[in-house]
Structure formats: structure tokens, C-alpha cells
N, C-alpha and C positions, 0 to 999 in steps of 0.2 A: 458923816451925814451930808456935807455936803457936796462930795462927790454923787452921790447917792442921788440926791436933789438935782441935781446939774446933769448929771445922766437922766433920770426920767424927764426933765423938760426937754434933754434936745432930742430920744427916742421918742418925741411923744410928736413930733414933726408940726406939721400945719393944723392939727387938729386940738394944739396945745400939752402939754404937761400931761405925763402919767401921774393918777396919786401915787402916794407912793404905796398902798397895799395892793394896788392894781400893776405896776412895776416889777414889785417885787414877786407877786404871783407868776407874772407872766418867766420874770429869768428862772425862777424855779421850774414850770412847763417847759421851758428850751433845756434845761438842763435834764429835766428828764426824759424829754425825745430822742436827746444826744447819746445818754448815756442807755438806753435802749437799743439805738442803732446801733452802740457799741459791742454788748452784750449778745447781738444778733450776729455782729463779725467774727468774735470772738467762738460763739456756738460750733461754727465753720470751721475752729482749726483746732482737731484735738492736742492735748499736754502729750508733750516727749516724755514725760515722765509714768503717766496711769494711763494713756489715752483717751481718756474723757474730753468731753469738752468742756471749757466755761459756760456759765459760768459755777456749774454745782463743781467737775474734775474728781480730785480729789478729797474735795471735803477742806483742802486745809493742811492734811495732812501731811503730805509733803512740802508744803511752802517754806520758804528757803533754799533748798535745791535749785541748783541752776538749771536744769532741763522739767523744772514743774512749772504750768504755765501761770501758776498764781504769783510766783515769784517774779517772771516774765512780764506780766499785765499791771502787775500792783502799778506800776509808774504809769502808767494808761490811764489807768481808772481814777489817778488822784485831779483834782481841779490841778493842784499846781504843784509843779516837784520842786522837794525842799531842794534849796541852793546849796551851793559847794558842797555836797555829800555824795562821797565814795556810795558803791552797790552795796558794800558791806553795812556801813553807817546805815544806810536806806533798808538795808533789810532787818537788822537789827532797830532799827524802829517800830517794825511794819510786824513783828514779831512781839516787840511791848505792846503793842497796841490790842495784837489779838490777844495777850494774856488780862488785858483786862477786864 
């Protein structure tokens, strides 16, 4: 929290402090601008594996495959990739995750 607090007063510059649901609203809209323009990149370069583009491709269906572009992007698309973890580790995560 108060990181959190110490970030919205100094993003908030001369004009004072973000609240903080005004803060947090705003990094959620940057983040979803971001990951739009990413989505839009993505669109651009069909999967080596079905030829589709992201972000529909596949469906899913082939992710884990290394020439699917889901398998490819997952690490794109995450805020942050988990530390010291092999491709394997990583994709067998990314794999629990959809089974749930």
C-alpha cells in the first residue's frame, strides 16, 4: 500500500496526488491501451503452426507446440515472466492454468 501511495503522489506531479481509485483506474487504461496495441501487432503475423493470426489462431488448440504462436506470445502477453523458469516450466504452467 504504500508503494502504491508513493507512486500516485509523485505520478500526480504539480497538480498533487492521484486518489488512489483515480490511480488505479488510470494504470488499468494504460494497461489496456498497451495490451491492445499488442494484440493489433500480433494480428500482423500469422502462427507457424495453423496460420491464423492472434489473437483467436488456433483456438488453444495447439499451444505448447513450439511453432504455435500461443506458445510463442504467452511470454508477451504476461505483466511479468516468472523468474528462473525454463520454457518447459513456463509452458507447463501456462498449460495448468488453462485446464482450469
Amino acid at each position: 500500500m504504500e508503494r502504491l501511495e508513493q507512486s500516485a503522489a509523485i505520478r500526480g506531479g504539480v497538480t498533487g496526488p492521484y486518489e488512489l481509485p483515480e490511480y488505479v483506474e488510470l494504470l488499468i487504461t494504460q494497461d489496456a491501451d498497451r495490451l491492445a496495441l499488442h494484440i493489433e501487432q500480433l494480428s500482423k503475423a500469422p502462427c507457424g503452426k495453423c496460420g491464423n493470426p492472434l489473437p483467436g489462431g488456433c483456438g488453444g488448440i495447439h499451444k505448447g507446440e513450439h511453432d504455435c504462436a500461443h506458445t510463442r506470445e504467452a511470454r508477451q502477453l504476461m505483466l511479468t515472466e516468472p523468474p528462473f523458469m525454463t520454457e518447459a516450466e513456463l509452458d507447463a504452467l501456462l498449460a495448468k492454468r488453462d485446464e482450469k
